[in-house]
C-alpha angles and dihedrals in degrees: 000000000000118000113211124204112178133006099255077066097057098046079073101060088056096214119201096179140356141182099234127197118182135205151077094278093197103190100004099234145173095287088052100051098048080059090047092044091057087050100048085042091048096041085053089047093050096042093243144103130293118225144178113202100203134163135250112217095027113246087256105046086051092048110038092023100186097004079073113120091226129259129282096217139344136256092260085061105050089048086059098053093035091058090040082055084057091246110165094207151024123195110201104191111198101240113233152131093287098051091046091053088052109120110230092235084060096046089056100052107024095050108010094044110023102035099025101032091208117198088178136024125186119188137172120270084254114044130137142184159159120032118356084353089281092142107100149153089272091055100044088050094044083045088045090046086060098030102039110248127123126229128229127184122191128216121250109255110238122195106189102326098324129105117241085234133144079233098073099029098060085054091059086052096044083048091052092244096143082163104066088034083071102054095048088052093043093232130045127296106268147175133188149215162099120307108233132174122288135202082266095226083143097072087051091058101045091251110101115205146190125222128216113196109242134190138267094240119077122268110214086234127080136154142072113302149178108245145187120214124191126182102066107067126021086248124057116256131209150220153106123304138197110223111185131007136354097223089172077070109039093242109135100171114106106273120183101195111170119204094209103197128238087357128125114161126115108260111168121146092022116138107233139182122221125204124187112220104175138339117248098186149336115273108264138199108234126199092240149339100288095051091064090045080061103042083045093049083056091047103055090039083054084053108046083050085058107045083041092059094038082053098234105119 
């Protein structure tokens, strides 16, 4: 999978045809890869790319800046699930002004036809683009009439009653129901990364701890879990993690440390994948360093309990 960046990128790749689908995909879940599997599944049938057109910042994140409700996932994520759907390319548009201003007539026939020289586009029952969100289902099917691309909509994924959407799935992760989070994505909730080097508070409190580097801009999840990591061994390793500040500490910027159990190699600059089993607690601001030894003590003893009953230590 190729991940583009700018249009002076694609031109490279001299497209002559292409299986488009649009849209932030936040989370990427079932939903959306029942939308991403058509594509990959059309584009092979047609003898052309795959590709998903998505946004950096996200729309929301450009427009309402700090009012935003916080991400699901990062891009890193969604490349990763996007490449493990069998997606060609990605196409990652930098969100502005200027993009926002874009009329969605424009949009159509200067990116999706001209640059990307779609045959086929799929999109979700409720998506919306260009200026004002003009841009719909009716407009992309009167443009592909004249310009010879077909239009595809998917239906909206229930489970139960419940709608598959990034909605409802960012309120299971604000209420701390990783296990219903992963139902709804269809895999467990997970974030990646390099391990780098902390402020190793950890070693002076007995709890070791590796560090993954994590981004300026909030997370919808926060809080102490039991995690899963797998990329260092050929087996998957577990333990509690801190997702968010370190208000003992008076840190405020988002951290991911990992307490890996029963695990003491040197591990810095591994690619890992971290996957959130179940919360254990809010983050919460201690008095002083030995009461967190002790809140992290319980938690650990909490987790072992848990892996232990689910089997998996």
């Amino acid at each position: 999978m190729k991940l583009i960046r700018n249009f002076n990128q694609l031109e490279k790749e001299k497209l002559t045809a292409s299986v488009v689908t649009i849209g932030k995909y936040d989370g990427v879940h079932r939903g959306h890869i029942n939308i991403i599997k058509k594509v990959v599944a059309d584009a092979k049938k047609l003898n052309c790319p795959s590709i998903v057109v998505t946004f950096e910042p996200e729309p929301a994140e450009f427009i309402h800046d700090k009012e935003h409700l916080g991400r699901i996932i990062r891009l890193r994520e969604k490349l990763i699930c996007f490449e493990e759907a069998g997606v060609d390319y990605v196409l990652c548009l930098r969100f502005n002004k200027e993009l926002l201003e874009l009329p969605p007539e424009q949009f159509i026939t200067e990116i999706l036809v001209k640059q990307l020289k779609i045959k086929e586009i799929i999109i979700g029952d409720d998506f919306r683009f260009g200026k004002g969100g003009r841009g719909n289902e009716k407009l992309l099917k009167a443009i592909g009439r004249e310009k010879g691309f077909s239009v595809f909509t998917a239906k909206p994924l229930m489970i139960g009653k419940e709608r598959v959407s990034s909605t409802n799935i960012r309120k299971f992760l604000h209420d701390g129901d990783l296990e219903k989070t992963a139902l709804f994505l269809g895999r467990n909730y997970f974030l990646s990364g390099k391990i780098i080097e902390g402020d190793k508070r950890g070693r002076t409190m007995g709890v070791r701890t590796a560090n993954i580097r994590m981004p300026f801009y909030r997370l919808v999840l926060q809080g102490i879990f039991i995690v899963r990591l797998t990329g260092i061994k050929d087996y998957p390793l577990y333990g509690i993690a801190n997702l968010g500040p370190l208000p003992t500490f008076k840190i405020w910027r988002t951290r991911l440390e990992v307490h890996i159990f029963d695990f003491h190699e040197n591990i810095y600059r591994k690619n890992v994948r971290i996957e959130f089993l179940h919360k254990l607690r809010d983050t919460t601001q201690f008095d002083s360093d030995n009461d967190l030894k002790q809140q992290i003590n319980k938690d650990i003893t909490e987790a072992r309990k848990y892996l232990a009953q689910k089997q998996l230590v």
